[in-house]
C-alpha positions as CSV (number, residue, x, y, z in Angstrom):
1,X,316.1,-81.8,139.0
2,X,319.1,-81.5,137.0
3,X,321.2,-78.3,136.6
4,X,323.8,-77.6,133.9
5,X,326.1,-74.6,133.9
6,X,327.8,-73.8,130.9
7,X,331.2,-72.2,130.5
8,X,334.3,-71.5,128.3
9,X,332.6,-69.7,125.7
10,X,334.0,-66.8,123.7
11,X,336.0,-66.1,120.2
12,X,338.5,-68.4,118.4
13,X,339.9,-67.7,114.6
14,X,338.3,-70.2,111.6
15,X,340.7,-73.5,111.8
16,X,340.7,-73.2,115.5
17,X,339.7,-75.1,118.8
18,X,337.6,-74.7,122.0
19,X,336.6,-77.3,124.3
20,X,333.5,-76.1,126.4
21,X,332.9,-77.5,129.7
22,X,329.3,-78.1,131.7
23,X,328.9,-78.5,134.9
24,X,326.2,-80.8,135.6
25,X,324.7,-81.7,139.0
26,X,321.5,-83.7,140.2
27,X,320.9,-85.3,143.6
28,X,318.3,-87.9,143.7
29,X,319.0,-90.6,140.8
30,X,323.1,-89.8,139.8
31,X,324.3,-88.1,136.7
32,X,325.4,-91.1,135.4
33,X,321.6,-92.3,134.8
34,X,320.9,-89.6,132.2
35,X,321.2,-88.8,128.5
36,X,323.4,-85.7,127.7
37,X,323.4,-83.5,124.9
38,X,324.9,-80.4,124.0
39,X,322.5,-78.0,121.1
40,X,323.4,-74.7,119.3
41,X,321.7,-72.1,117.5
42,X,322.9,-69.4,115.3
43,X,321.3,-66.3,114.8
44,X,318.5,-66.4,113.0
45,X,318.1,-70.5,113.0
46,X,316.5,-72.8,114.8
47,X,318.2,-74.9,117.1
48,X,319.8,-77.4,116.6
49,X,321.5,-81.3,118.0
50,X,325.3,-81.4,118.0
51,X,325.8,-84.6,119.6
52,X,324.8,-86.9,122.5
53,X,326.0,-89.1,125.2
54,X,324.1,-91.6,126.3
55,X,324.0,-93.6,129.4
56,X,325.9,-96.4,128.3
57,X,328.4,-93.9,126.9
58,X,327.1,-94.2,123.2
59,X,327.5,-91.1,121.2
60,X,325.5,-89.8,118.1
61,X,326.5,-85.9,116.2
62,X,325.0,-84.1,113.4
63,X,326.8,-84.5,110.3
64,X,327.5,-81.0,110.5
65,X,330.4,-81.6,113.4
66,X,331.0,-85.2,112.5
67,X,334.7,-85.6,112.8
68,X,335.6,-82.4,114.3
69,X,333.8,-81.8,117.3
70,X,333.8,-84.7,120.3
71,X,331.4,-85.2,123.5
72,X,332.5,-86.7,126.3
73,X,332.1,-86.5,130.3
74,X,334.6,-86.7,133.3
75,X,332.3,-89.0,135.9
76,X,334.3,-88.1,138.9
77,X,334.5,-84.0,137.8
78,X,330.6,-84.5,136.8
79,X,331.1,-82.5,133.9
80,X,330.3,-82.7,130.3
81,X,332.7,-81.3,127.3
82,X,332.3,-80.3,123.7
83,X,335.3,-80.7,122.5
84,X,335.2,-78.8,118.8
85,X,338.1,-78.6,116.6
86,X,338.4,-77.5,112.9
87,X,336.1,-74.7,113.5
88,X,334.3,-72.6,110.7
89,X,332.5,-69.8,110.6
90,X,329.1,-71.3,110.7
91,X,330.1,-72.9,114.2
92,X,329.1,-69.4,116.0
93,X,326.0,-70.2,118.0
94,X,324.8,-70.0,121.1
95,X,325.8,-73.3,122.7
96,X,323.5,-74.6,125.2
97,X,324.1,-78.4,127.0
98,X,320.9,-80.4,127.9
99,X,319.9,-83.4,129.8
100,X,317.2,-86.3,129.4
101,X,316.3,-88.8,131.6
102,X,316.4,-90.3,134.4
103,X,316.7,-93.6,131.9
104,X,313.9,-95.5,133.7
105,X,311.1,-92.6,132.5
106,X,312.7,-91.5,129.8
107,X,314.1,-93.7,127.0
108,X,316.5,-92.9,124.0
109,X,319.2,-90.2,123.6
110,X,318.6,-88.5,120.0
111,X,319.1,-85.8,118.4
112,X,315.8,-85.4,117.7
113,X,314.4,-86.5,121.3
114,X,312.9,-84.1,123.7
115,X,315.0,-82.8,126.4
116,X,313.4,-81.2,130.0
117,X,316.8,-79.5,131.4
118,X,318.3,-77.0,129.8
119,X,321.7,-74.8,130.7
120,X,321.4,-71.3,130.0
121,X,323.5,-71.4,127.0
122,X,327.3,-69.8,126.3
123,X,328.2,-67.6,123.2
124,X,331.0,-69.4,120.5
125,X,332.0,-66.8,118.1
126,X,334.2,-68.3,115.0
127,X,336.0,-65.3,113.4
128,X,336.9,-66.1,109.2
């Protein structure tokens, strides 16, 4: 069982940066064995991949936050960032981070790929 707790949510002016943090814990086969992914959806939209962080520490994003926004994880804080710069105002969302895996039952770390944990999501608001 994984469990990811989202946090530093809240509002930021267009052209500005946020980095939100996730708290992820899981006991029985290590952090470090799963594929983690942070979504968003606007109002009205469906939601949608911002980028991934495999296992291996490969990384994918949607060409939507290509170049601005960055995923990453400190190992010994086991904690997950979204680091978004550049923002706009089609960057508000709800942001949610997910996990996938363990990597033994559970192959590949897309996008597009199925997640089964889910945090309970934090609120970005980008004011134009």
């Amino acid at each position: 069982q994984v469990q990811l707790v989202e946090s530093g949510g809240g509002w930021v002016q267009a052209g500005g940066s946020l980095k939100l943090p996730c708290a992820v814990s899981e006991y029985r086969y290590g952090v470090s064995n799963y594929c983690l992914a942070w979504f968003r959806q606007a109002p009205g939209k469906e939601r949608e991949g911002a980028a991934t962080l495999d296992s291996d520490g490969s990384t994918r994003y949607a060409d939507s936050v290509k170049g601005r926004f960055t995923i990453s994880k400190d190992n010994a804080k086991n904690t997950l960032y979204l680091d978004m710069n550049s923002l706009e105002s089609g960057d508000t969302a709800m942001y949610y981070c997910a996990a996938r895996g363990p990597k033994w039952y559970v192959r590949g770390c897309a996008l597009a790929d199925e997640y089964n944990y889910w945090g309970r999501g934090i609120q970005v608001t980008v004011s134009s």
